[in-house]
C-alpha positions as CSV (number, residue, x, y, z in Angstrom):
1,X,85.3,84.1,-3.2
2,X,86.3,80.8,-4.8
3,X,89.8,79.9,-4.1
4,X,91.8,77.3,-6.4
5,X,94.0,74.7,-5.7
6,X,97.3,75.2,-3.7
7,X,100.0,75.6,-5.9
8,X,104.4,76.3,-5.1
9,X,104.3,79.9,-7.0
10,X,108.2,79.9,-6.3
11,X,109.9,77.9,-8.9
12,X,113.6,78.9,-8.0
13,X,112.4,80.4,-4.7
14,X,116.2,81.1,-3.8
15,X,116.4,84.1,-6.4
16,X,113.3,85.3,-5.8
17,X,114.1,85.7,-2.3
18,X,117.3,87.1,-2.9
19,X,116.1,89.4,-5.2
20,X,114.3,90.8,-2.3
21,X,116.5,90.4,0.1
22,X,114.2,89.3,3.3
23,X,113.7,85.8,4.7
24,X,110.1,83.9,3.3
25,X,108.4,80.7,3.6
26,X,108.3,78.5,0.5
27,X,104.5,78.1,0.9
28,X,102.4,79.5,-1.2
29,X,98.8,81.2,-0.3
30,X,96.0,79.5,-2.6
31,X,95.6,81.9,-5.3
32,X,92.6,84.2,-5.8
33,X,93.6,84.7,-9.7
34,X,90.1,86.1,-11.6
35,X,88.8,83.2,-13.9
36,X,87.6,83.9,-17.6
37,X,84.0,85.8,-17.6
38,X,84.0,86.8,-13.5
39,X,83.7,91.0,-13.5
40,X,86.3,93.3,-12.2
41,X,85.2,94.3,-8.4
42,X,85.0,97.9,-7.9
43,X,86.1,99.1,-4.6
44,X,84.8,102.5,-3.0
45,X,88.2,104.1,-2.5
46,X,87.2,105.9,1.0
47,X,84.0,105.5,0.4
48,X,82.5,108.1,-2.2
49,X,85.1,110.4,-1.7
50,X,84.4,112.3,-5.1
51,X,80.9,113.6,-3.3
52,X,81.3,113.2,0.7
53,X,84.4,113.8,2.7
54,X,86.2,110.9,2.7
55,X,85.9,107.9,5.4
56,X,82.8,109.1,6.9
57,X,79.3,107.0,7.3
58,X,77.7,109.1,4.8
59,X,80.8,108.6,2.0
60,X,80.5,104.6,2.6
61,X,76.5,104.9,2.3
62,X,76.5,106.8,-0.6
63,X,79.7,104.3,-2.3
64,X,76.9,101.6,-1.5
65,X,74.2,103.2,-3.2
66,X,76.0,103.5,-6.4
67,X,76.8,99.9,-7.1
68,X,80.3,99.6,-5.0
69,X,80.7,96.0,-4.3
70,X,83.1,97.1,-1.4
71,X,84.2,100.1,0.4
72,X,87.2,100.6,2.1
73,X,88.0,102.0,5.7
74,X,91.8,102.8,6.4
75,X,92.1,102.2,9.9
76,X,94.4,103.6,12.4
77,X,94.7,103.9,16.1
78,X,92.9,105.9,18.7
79,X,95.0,106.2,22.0
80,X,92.6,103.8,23.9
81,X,93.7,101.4,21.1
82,X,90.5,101.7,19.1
83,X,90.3,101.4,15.1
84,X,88.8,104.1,13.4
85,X,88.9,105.5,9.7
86,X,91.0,108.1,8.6
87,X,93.2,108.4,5.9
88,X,96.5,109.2,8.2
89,X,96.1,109.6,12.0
90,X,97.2,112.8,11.2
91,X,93.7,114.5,11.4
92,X,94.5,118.2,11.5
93,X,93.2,118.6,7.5
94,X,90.3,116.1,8.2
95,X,88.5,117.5,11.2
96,X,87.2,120.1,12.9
97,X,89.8,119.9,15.4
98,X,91.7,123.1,15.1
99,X,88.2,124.6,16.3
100,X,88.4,122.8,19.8
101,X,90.3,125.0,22.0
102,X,90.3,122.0,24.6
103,X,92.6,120.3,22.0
104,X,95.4,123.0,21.4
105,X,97.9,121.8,23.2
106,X,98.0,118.3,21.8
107,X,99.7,119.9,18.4
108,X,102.6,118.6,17.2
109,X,104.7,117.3,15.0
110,X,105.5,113.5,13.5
111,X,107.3,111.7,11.1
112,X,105.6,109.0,9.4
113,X,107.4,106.6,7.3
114,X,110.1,109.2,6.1
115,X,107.1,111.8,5.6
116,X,106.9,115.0,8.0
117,X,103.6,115.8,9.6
118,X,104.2,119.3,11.2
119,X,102.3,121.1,14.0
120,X,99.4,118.9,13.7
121,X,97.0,116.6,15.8
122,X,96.8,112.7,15.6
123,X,94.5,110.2,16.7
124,X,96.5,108.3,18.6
125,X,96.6,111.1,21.2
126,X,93.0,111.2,21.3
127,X,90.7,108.9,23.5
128,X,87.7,107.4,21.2
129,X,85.3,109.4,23.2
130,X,87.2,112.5,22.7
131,X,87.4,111.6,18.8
132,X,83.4,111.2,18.5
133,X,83.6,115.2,19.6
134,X,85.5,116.0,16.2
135,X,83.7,116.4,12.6
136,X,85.0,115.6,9.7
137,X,86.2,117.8,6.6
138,X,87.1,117.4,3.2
139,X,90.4,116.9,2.8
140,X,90.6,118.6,-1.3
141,X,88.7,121.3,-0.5
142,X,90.1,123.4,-3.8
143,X,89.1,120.5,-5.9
144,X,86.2,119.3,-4.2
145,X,85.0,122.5,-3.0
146,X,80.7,121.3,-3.0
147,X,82.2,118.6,-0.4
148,X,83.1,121.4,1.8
149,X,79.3,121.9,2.3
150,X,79.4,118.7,4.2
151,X,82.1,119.6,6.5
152,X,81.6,120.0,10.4
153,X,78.5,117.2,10.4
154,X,79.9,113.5,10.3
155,X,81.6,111.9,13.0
156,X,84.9,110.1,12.9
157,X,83.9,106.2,12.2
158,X,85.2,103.3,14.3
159,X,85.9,100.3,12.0
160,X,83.0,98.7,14.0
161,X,80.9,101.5,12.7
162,X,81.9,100.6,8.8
163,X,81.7,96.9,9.1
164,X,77.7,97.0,10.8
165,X,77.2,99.5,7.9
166,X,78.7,97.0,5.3
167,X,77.0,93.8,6.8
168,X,73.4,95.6,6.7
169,X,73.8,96.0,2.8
170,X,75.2,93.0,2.2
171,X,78.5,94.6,0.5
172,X,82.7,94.1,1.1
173,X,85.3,95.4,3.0
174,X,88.6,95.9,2.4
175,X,90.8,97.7,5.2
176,X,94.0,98.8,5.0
177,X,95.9,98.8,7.8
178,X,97.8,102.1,8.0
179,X,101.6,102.7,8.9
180,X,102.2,99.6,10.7
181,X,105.8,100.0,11.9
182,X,105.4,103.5,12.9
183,X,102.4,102.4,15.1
184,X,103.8,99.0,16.7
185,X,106.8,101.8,17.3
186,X,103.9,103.8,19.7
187,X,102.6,100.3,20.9
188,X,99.9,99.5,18.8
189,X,99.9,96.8,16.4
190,X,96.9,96.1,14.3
191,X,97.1,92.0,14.1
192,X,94.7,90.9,17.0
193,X,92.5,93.7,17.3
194,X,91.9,93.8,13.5
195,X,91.4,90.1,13.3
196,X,89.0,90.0,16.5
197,X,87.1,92.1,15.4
198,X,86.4,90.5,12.1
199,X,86.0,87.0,13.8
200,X,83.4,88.9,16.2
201,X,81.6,89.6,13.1
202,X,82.2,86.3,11.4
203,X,84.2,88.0,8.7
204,X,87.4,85.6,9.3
205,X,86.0,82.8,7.0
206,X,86.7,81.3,4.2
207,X,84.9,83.1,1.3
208,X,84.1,86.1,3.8
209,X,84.1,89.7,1.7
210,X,86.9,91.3,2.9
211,X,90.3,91.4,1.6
212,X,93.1,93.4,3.8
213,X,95.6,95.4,2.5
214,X,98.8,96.7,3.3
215,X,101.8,99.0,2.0
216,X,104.5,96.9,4.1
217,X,105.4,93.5,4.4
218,X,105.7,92.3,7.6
219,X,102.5,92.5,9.3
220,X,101.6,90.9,6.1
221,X,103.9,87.8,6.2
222,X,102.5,87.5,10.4
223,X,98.7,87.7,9.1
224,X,99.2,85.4,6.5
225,X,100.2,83.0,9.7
226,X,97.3,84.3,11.2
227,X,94.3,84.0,8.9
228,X,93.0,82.6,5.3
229,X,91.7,86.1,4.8
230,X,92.9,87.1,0.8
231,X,95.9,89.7,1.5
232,X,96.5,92.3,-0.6
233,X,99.9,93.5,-1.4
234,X,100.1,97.6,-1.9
235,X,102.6,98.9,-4.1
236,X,103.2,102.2,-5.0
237,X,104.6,104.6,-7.8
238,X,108.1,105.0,-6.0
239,X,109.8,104.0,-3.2
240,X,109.4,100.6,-1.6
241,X,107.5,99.2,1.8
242,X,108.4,100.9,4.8
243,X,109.9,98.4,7.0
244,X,111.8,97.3,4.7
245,X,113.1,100.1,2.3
246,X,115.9,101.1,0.6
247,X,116.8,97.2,1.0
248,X,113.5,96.1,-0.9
249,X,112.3,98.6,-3.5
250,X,108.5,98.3,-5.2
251,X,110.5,98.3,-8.0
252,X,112.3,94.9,-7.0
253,X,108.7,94.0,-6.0
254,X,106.8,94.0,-9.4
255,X,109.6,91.9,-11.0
256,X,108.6,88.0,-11.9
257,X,110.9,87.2,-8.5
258,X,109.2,89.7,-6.7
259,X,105.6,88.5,-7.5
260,X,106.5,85.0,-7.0
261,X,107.5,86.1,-3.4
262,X,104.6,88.1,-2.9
263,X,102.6,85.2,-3.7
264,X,104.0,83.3,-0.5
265,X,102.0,85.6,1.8
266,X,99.7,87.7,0.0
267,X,96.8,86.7,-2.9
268,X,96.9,89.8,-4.5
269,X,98.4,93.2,-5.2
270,X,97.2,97.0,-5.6
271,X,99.9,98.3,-7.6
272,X,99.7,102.5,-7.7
273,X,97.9,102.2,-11.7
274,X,101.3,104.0,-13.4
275,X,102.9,100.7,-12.9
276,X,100.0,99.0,-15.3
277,X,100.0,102.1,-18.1
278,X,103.2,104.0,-18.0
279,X,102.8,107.8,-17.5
280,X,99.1,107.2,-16.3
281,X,100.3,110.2,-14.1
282,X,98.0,114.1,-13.6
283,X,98.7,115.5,-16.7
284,X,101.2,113.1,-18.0
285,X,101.8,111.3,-21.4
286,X,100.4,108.0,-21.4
287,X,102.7,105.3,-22.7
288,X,102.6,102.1,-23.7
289,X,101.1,99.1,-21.1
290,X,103.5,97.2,-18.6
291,X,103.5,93.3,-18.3
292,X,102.3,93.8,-14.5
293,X,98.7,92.2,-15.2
294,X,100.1,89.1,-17.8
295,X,103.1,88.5,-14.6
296,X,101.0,88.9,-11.5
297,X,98.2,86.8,-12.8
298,X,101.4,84.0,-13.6
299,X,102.0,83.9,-10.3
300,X,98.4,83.5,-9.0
301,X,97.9,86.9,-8.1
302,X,94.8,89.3,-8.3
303,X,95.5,92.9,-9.1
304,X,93.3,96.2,-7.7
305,X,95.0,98.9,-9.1
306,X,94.6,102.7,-7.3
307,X,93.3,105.1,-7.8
308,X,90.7,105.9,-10.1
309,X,89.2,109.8,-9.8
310,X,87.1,111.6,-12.4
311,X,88.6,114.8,-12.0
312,X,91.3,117.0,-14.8
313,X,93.8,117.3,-11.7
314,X,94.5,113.5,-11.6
315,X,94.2,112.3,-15.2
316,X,96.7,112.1,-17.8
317,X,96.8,114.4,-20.5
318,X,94.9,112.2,-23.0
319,X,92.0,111.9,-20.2
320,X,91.3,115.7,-19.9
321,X,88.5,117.4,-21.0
322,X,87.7,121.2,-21.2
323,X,89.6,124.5,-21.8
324,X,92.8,124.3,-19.6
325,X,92.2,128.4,-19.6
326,X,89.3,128.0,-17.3
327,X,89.7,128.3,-13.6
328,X,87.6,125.3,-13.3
329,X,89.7,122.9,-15.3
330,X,90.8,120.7,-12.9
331,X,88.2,120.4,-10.5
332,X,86.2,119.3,-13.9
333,X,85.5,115.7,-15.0
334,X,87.8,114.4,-17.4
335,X,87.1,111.3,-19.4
336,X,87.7,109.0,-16.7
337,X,85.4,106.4,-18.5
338,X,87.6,106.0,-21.1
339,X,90.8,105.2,-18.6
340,X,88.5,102.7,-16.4
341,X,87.9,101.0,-20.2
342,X,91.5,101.1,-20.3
343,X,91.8,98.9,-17.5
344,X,89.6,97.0,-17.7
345,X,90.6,95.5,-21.0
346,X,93.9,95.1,-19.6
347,X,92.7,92.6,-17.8
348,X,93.0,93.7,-13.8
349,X,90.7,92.1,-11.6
350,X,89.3,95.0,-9.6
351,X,89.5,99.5,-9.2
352,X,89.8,101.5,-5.8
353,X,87.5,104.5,-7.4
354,X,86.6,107.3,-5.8
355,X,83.1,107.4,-8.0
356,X,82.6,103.5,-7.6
357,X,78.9,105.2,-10.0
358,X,81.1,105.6,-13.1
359,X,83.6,102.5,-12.8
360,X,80.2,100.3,-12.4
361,X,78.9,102.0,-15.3
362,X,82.0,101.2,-17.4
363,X,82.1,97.6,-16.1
364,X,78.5,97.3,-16.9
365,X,78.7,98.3,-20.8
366,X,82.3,96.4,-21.0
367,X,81.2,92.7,-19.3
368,X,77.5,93.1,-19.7
C-alpha cells in the first residue's frame, strides 16, 4: 500500500488531547488516505459469513473465491496462548461444544467488557489440541438457517491456519484483535505473539496486506511503537473503547479533535456505518450523511466502515425488499446493492461485507 509523506495531523494537539482525555504522542503515523481513482477494498467480514459459518477455513475460501481482496480473522486466545478465530472466546453458540460431555464442567460464566456471557464455554480454558476436537456452527441460525447444514464439520482455525490460506491466494488480512484488556486481565496480551507471527510470515513490512484493527486504544497506541503495520481504529454505534470508557466516548472520538488524535497512532478507522448515514440501522429511517468521510480523510485517515449484510433483518427500511407479512422477510435479501452504492459514493475507502460477491459487484459497475 503506498504510504504518503509524514505529516503533524494535530494542529492544536493540546485540545485534541484534551478532548479525549488520555495522554498521546504528537507524532503522527504516515497517512494511508485513498488517492483519486484507487477502488474501495472490500474486506470479507468473517470470511463469507452470509453462506458458511463464520471464521472457518471454508467461510475464508469461499470470501476468496468471490473477489474479497481481504478476509478477516478475529483472533482470541486459546489457554496454551495460541490465536485462533472466533468471533468472542465465548464459543458456546459457535461450536459443537455443548455436545462433548468431557467439556461440561468447564461452563461458566464471564463478563466481557461490561457485556455478560452466562453459563457458557470460552477458549481460553481450552488447550489448542482440545479446541481442534470442536466443530463449528452458525452462529444466526434463524436467519441463516441453509448455514446450519454446514454445522458440526469445520474445525476452529488458528490464525496460522488463515494467514497460509491468505498467502496461497495471494489476498489480505486484517485481524482484529479481540477484547484486549479483558485478556491481558487473564494474562494474555496479543502484542508479540500477533506481531511474531506476522514477521514469521514476512507480513510485518512495509506495504505488506494486512491492516490490524482494534475497538480500544491502548494496545493500539503500544503497536503503533511496535510496527509500521496500517492500524485501524474501530468505532462503534455507542459507547466508547473499553479501556478507556466513560472517560473517552466514540462519540468524542469521531469529532475533528478526536480524529486528529486518532491519527497519532492509527492510519485508519472502521467506524460502525450509522456514524457515515444516520439511521443506517435494521429497519430504521435513513437520514441524511454525516461529515465522518470529508473529516477523517482531513486528518489522513482511511475509513472501512462495518458491516455490510444482504439480509431484511439488518437493512434500513428504505433497503428492504419483500412482503414484511411473509415468515421469510428477514432472512430475505434486501437491496443491499443499493446501500453499498451508497457508500461508495460517499467516498469511504473500503466495506467489512459479509457477501464480499455483491460489494465487488457494486464496486465493479461504480469504479469500472
Amino acid at each position: 500500500m503506498q504510504k504518503l509523506s509524514r505529516r503533524s495531523m494535530l494542529a492544536g494537539s493540546g485540545a485534541a488531547l484534551a478532548a479525549l482525555g488520555v495522554p498521546g504522542a504528537a507524532t503522527a503515523r504516515q497517512g494511508h488516505g485513498r488517492r483519486r481513482g484507487r477502488r474501495p477494498i472490500v474486506i470479507g467480514h468473517r470470511g463469507a459469513s452470509a453462506y458458511r459459518p463464520e471464521h472457518t477455513i471454508a467461510s475464508y475460501t469461499l470470501a476468496i473465491e468471490i473477489g474479497a481482496d481481504y478476509i478477516e480473522p478475529d483472533l482470541v486466545f486459546t489457554k496454551d496462548s495460541e490465536l485462533v478465530a472466533r468471533h468472542e472466546p465465548d464459543i458456546g453458540g459457535t461450536t459443537d461444544v455443548a455436545d462433548h460431555p468431557e467439556f461440561a464442567n468447564r461452563r461458566h460464566s464471564e463478563t466481557i467488557d461490561g457485556v455478560g456471557f452466562p453459563d457458557t464455554w470460552f477458549t481460553f480454558d481450552f488447550t489448542l489440541a482440545e479446541l481442534k476436537t470442536l466443530r463449528a456452527k452458525e452462529r444466526l441460525p434463524v436467519i441463516r438457517p441453509a448455514n446450519t447444514a454446514l454445522d458440526g464439520i469445520f474445525e476452529v482455525p488458528t490464525f496460522q491456519e488463515v494467514i497460509d490460506l491468505a498467502k496461497e491466494h495471494g489476498v489480505g488480512i486484517y485481524p482484529e484483535t479481540k477484547h484486549p484488556t479483558f485478556f491481558e486481565s487473564k494474562g494474555f496480551r496479543f502484542d508479540e505473539p500477533l506481531l511474531d507471527t506476522l514477521r514469521a510470515n514476512g507480513l510485518d513490512r512495509p506495504n505488506a496486506k494486512v491492516f490490524i484493527q482494534s475497538f480500544e486504544v491502548g494496545n493500539l497506541r503500544r503497536l503503533n511503537q511496535e510496527t509500521r503495520l496500517p492500524l485501524v481504529q474501530l468505532i462503534d454505534a455507542t459507547r466508547g473503547p473499553a479501556d478507556l470508557f466513560p472517560a473517552v466516548t466514540y462519540d468524542q472520538m469521531v469529532t475533528p479533535a478526536g480524529l486528529a488524535e486518532i491519527a497519532t497512532y492509527a492510519d485508519g478507522i472502521g467506524p460502525e456505518k450509522r456514524r457515515i448515514v444516520a439511521g443506517n440501522v435494521a429497519g430504521g429511517t435513513l437520514g441524511e450523511p454525516t461529515t465522518l468521510v470529508r473529516d477523517a480523510h482531513r486528518a489522513g485517515l482511511v475509513l472501512h466502515p462495518f458491516t455490510f449484510r444482504p439480509e431484511n433483518n439488518f437493512l434500513a427500511a428504505a433497503f428492504r425488499a419483500g412482503n414484511p407479512a411473509s415468515p421469510e422477510f428477514l432472512r430475505a435479501r434486501g437491496d443491499q446493492p443499493a446501500e453499498l452504492a451508497l457508500y461508495y459514493r460517499l467516498g469511504i475507502d473500503g466495506v467489512f461485507a459479509d457477501n464480499a460477491d455483491t460489494a465487488v459487484a457494486v464496486r465493479t459497475k461504480q469504479f469500472g
